[in-house]
N, C-alpha and C positions, 0 to 999 in steps of 0.2 A: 465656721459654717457659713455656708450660702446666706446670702438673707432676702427673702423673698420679701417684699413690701404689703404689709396689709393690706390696700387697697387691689392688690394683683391677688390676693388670697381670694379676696370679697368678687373679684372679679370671675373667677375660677368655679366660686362655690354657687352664686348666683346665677349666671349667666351660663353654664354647663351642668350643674350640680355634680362636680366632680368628686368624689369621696376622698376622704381626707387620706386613706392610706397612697392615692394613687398622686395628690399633691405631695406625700412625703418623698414616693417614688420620682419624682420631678426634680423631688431639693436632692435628692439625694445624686442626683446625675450631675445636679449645678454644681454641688460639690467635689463630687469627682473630675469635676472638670475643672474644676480653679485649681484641683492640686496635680495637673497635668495629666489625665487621664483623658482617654478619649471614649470610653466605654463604661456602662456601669453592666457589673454580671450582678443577674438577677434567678431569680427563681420563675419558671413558668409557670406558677398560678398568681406569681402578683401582675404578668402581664396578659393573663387571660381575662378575653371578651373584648364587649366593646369596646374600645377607646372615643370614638366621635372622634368630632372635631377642635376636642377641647383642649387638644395639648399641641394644638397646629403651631402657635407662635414660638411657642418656649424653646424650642432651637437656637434661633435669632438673637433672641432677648428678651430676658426675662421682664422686663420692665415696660415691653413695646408688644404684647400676644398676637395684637390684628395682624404682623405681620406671618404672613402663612409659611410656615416651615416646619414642615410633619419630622415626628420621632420615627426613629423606626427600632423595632425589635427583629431576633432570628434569633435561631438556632442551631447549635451544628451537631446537633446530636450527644454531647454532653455538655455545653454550657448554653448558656441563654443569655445574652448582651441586649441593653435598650442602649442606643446613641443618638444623638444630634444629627439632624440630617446634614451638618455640616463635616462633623467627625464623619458618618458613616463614605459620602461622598468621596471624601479626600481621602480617605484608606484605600475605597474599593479602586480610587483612581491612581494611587501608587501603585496598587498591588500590579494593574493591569498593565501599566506602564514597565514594569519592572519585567514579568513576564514577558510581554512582549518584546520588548528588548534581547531577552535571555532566547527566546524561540529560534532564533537566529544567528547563524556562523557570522563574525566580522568579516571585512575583507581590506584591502590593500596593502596587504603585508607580502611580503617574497614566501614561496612554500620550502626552498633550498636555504643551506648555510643556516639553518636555527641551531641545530644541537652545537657548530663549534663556534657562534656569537656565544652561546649558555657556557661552554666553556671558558671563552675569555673572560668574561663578566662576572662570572665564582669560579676564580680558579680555584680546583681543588675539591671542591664542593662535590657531592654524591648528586646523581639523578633524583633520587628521592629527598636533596635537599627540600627545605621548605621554602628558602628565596628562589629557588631555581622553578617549585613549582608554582610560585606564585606568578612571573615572566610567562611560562607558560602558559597559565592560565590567560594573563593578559593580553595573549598572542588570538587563543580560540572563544573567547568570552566578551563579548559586550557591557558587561555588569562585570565588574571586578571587584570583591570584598578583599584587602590585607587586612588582617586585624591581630591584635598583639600587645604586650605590656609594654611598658616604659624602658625603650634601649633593645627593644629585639630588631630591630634593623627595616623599619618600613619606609622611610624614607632614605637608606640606602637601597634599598629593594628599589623603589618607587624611580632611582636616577638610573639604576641598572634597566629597568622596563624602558624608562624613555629612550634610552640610546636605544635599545633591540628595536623599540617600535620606529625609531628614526632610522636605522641602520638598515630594517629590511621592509621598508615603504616603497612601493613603487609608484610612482609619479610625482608629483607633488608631495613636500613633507608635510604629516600633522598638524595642525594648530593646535597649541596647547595650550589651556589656562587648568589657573589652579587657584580655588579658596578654599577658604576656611569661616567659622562663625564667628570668630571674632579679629579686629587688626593686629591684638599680639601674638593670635595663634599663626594669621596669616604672615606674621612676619618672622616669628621660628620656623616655620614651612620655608620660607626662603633663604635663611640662613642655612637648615640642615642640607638645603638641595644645592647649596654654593661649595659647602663642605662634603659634598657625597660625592661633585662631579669632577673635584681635584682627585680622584683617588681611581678615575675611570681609566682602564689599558689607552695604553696610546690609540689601536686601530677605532676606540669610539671618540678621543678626542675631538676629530671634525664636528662633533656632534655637542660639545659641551657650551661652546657657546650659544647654541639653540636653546638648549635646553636651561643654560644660565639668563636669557633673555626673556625664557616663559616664568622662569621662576621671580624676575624683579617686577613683575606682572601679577605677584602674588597679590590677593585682595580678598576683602572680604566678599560674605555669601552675598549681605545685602548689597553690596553695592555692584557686582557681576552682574545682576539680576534689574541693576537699576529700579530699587524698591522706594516708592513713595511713599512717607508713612502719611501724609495726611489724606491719602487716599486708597493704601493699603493695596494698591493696584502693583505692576511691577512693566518697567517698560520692557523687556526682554522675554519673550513670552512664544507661544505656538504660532503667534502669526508673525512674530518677530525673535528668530531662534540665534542663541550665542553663535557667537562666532570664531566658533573652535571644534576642532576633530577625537581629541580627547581630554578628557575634562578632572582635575582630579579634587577630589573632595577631602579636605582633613579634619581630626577632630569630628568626626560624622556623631558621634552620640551626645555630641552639643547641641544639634540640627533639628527643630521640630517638625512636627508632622506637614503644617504648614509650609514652610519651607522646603519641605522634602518637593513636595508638589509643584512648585512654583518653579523646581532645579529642574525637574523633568518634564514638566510643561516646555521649558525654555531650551533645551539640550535638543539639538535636533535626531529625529528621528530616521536615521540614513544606516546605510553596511558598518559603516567604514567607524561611526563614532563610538567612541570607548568611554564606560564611565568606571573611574581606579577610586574604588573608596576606601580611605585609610581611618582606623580608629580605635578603639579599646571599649569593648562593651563595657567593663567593668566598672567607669569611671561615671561620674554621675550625669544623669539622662539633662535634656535642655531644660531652660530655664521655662519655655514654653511648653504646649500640649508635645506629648508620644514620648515614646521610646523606641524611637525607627529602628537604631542600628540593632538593638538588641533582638530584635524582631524579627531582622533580616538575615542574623547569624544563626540563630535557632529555627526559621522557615526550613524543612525538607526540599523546598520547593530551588531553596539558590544553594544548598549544598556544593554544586558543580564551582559555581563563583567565588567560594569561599578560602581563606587561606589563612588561617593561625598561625603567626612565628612565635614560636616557645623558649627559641633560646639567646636571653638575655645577657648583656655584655654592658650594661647602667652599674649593677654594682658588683662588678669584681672585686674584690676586696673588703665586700660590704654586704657582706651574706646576708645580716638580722632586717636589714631593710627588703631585699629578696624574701626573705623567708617570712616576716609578715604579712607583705603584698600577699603570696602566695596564700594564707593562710584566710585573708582577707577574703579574696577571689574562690575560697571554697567554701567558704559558709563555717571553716576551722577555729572555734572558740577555744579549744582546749588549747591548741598547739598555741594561737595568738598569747592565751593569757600563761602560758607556762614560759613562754618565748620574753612578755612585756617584764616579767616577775625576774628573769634573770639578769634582767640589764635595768633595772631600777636603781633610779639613782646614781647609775653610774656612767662615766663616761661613754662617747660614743663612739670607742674602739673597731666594732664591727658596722659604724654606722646610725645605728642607733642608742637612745636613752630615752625612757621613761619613766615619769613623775607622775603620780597620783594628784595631786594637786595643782587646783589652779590657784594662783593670786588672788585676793579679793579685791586688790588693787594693781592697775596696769602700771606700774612704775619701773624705773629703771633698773632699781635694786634686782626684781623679781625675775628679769632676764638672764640665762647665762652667760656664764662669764664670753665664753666663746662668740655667741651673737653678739654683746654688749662689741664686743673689740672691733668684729667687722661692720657695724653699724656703724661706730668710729672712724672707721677707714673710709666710708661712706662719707659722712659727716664733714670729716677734714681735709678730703682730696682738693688738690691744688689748683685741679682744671672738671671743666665740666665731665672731658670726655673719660678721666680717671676715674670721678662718681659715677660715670654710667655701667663703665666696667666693673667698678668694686660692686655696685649693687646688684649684679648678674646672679655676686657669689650670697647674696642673704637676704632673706624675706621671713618676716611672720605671718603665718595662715591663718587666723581666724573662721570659727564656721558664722559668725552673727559681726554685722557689721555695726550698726549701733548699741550695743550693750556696752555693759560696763567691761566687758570680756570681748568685744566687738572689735574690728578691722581700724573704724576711724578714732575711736575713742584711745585708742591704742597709742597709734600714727601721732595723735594730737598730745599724747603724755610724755611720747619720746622726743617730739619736737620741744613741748617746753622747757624739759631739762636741759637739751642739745644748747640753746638758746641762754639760758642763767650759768652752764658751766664755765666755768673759767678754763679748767683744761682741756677744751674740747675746743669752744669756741667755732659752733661748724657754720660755714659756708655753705655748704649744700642742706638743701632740702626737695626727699623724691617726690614726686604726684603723679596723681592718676586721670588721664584724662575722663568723665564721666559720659560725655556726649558727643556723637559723630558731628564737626565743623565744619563743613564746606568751603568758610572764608579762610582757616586754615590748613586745612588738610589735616588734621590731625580726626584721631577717631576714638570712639567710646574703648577705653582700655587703654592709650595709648602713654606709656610711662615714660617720664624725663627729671629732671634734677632743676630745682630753680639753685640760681650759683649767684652768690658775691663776690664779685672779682675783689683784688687788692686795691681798686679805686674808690670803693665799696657800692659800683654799680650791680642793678638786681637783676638776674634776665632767666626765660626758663629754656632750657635746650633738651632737644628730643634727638631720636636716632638719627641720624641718615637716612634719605631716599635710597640712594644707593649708593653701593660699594665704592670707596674713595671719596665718597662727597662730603662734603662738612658738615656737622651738626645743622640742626634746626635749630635757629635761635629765635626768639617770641618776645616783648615787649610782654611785662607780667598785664598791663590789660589789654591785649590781644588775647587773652587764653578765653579759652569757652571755660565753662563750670569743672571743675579739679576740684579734688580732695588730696589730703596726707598723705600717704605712700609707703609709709615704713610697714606698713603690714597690709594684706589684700584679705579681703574674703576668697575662700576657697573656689568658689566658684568663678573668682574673678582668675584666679589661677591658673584654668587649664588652659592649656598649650603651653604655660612657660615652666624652665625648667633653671634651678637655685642649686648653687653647692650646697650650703645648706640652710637649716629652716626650724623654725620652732613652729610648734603646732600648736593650737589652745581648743578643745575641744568642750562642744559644750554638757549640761548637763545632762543625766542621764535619761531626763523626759523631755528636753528637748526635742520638736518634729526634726529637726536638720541633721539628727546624730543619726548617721545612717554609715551601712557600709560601705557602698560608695563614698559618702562625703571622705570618710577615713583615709579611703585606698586611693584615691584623687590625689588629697597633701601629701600624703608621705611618698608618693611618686612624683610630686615636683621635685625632690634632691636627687642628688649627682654623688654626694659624699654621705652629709651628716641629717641626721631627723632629731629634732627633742620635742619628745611629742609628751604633752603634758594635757591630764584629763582622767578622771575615774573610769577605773575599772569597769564598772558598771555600765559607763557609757557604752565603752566598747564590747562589750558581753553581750550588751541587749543588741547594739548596731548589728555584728555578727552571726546574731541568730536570726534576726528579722529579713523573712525571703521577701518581703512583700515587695513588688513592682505595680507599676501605673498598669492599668488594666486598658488595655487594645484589642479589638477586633483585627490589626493588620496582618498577624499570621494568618487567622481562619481562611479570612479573604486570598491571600496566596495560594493557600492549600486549597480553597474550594475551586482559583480559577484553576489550578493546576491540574483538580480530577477533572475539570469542566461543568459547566454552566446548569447542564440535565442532573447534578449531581441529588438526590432525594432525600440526602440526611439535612439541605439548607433550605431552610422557608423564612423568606425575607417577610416582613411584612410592615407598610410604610403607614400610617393613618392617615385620612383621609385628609387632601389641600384645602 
């Protein structure tokens, strides 16, 4: 819970004589707002009457009131939301942004030769393909939503759009950038776009190295945006707008509300610019306030923009991880626990196994056999660049990073053994970079291997800049603040993707045991899942619909009927 400070209470009660239900209405918005929410739904009699001017700071800061920043309440005719005059701001100014964007046909594209580029680019493919109709879309939509589960083809979609958008540009070609929210989502976005544009027809080849040159350009959202955090400002903005014609966003339900705003503040406002947003509602909302993508998928309003790919080619041969995901994404308890009960215990033939139990202790023994080997391979690889590869293929997920069941407590029990074994004897150990560097270029997320050569010098090596370039290698104090690596929190997770992965979920009252958290990890693998955790957990995750509470649909839909609309009475208190 929020915690208001007594002295702010005494403030409140003395100096406004504000009643105590209408303080608890106050805590209760703080608190919905610390747990990412941008709205509290209430009842219209707890926000009936006057308000004064008593609740003018509490926007801002709770700690700070003189600062004048009115709440505001509305209605839209069956719910009734109080927000932050900051939340409310920032929605109504997506929303408006989005819209107006969407009001309008793109232009610089050729109007001849579409349908036989669509041919080349899916061959074989039906008109009512769904990559076929997302291109499309791409071609007459300024707002572009692909959105899709793990391995339905959005980033092969996304290399086929750029060549179309390259291929029938007239004049000058697009500028493209492309982030993401974090550096390792951003740097599987440039991997899967280097691997989509080997596979393009010869006649868009001319076009692949464009599009291979936007993609090594991959970066994060903050730093496109040129975001200062000790000032919270962003240099790239309305009065100074990016410099690119289409812009593509990944991992979008990572992205907070905040953020959202600052992208489209800074995105110039012209015919010609495109914005391609790729992402998975499904997957768990940002670490910060909103639930944009989800918001924008379910608006009536961007319908037009929207494109669902449905069919998945992640697990072929690996049905039970499909058929959970699935089960996960429908709110499907029964199908989940009849599914998890049949492959208990046992190997992970179709992909999956699950154990009811966790460890009480993070120890080696308690791993299975199969992660224990390639953790090994990890371990004992002979060169840096071999630990980077072997670790592609295995990770533990954790939902709690400091618990005794946590990410680094984990990370730190399997290093210790690594370290006393005799047969193992490893040279490698992974990390995770914790914080964006400047002096070295590396960034919050960013995973590498620290290696003892046969000299037994110590050094930590990272990915490649780029394709063909050598490793990063770092003097160990050179590095910014790293943590242990053998297992991530889930949320540190998304964008990357592991052959396979054990999963530790936590208890059943746990806040973080959510359906999303669930369907997040088990969509990191490629092959195998050992997803270990009570029944319970996942029973209660499954049934629990609850999402963060937004005013950003309404706002869509109200600007969408227009502004005279009579079912919305905004009403702000007084500055």
């Amino acid at each position: 819970m929020h915690d208001l400070h007594e002295p702010h209470y005494e403030w409140l009660r003395r100096r406004w004589a504000l009643p105590e239900s209408r303080i608890d209405l106050v805590r209760r918005l703080l608190d919905a707002e610390a747990e990412g929410s941008t709205a509290l739904d209430v009842e219209p009699a707890e926000i009936a009457g006057d308000w004064g001017q008593a609740l003018t700071g509490l926007a801002a800061d709770a700690a700070q009131p003189v600062q004048p920043r009115p709440l505001v309440h509305f209605s839209d005719g069956t719910q009734t939301f109080l927000q932050s005059w900051r939340g409310y701001a920032t929605e109504r100014a997506i929303a408006a942004q989005l819209l107006r964007r969407l009001a309008a046909a793109p232009g610089q594209t050729a109007a001849t030769g579409i349908d036989s580029a669509l041919a080349q680019l899916f061959p074989g493919a039906a008109p009512d393909d769904r990559q076929v109709l997302a291109a499309r879309t791409a071609l007459s939509q300024r707002v572009v939503l692909v959105t899709g589960g793990p391995g339905t083809g959005k980033t092969y979609t996304l290399a086929r759009i750029l060549a179309l958008l390259l291929s029938l540009a007239e004049g000058r070609p697009p500028r493209i950038g492309l982030a993401a929210p974090t550096g390792k989502a951003a740097d599987r976005m440039r991997e899967a776009i280097r691997d989509s544009i080997e596979q393009l027809p010869d006649t868009f080849r001319p076009h692949a190295e464009t599009i291979r040159r936007a993609a090594q350009g991959s970066t994060t959202l903050h730093s496109l945006l040129g975001y200062n955090p000790s000032t919270g400002n962003c240099a790239r903005n309305a009065a100074s707008p990016l410099p690119c014609d289409v812009l593509i966003l990944d991992e979008a339900s990572m992205i907070d509300v905040f953020q959202w705003r600052a992208l489209l503040d800074a995105l110039p406002d012209a015919p010609h610019t495109r914005l391609i947003v790729l992402g998975d509602p499904f997957q768990l909302e940002s670490v910060g306030a909103g639930d944009v993508l989800y918001q924008l998928v379910a608006s009536p309003a961007l319908a037009a923009a929207r494109v669902e790919l449905v069919k998945t080619r992640r697990f072929d041969g690996r049905p039970h991880i499909r058929e959970l995901a699935e089960a996960l994404a429908a709110h499907d308890a029964r199908r989940a626990t009849q599914l998890l009960r049949s492959v208990e215990d046992a190997p992970p033939a179709a992909g999956l196994s699950w154990c009811r139990t966790v460890a009480a202790q993070n120890t080696w023994q308690h791993l299975p056999a199969a992660i224990r080997e390639k953790i090994a391979a990890v371990a004992t690889a002979a060169t840096p660049e071999t630990a980077l590869d072997a670790l592609r293929r295995v990770r533990i997920l954790a939902a709690h990073r400091d618990t005794r069941l946590g990410a680094l407590g984990l990370s730190e029990s399997i290093n210790a053994y690594l370290r006393k074994s005799e047969p193992v004897r490893a040279p490698n150990e992974p990390i995770i970079v914790n914080v964006n560097d400047p002096e070295t270029g590396l960034r919050n997320g960013s995973v590498g291997v620290l290696h003892t050569d046969a000299a037994g010098h110590r050094a930590a090596y990272f990915e490649a800049l780029r394709e063909g370039a050598p490793l990063q290698r770092f003097a160990i104090g050179q590095l910014p603040d790293y943590s242990a690596a053998w297992a991530l929190t889930i949320h540190r997770s998304q964008g990357s993707e592991f052959d396979d992965i054990l999963v530790l979920l936590p208890d059943e009252d746990s806040p973080l045991a959510t359906r999303e958290l669930i369907y997040t990890a088990i969509t990191r693998a490629k092959q195998s899942v050992y997803l270990h955790g009570p029944l319970a957990t996942i029973e209660r995750a499954i049934a629990d619909q609850t999402r963060r509470a937004s005013a950003l649909g309404h706002w869509l839909n109200w600007r969408r009927e227009g502004d005279s609309n009579p079912r919305y009475s905004v009403t702000c208190t007084p500055v």
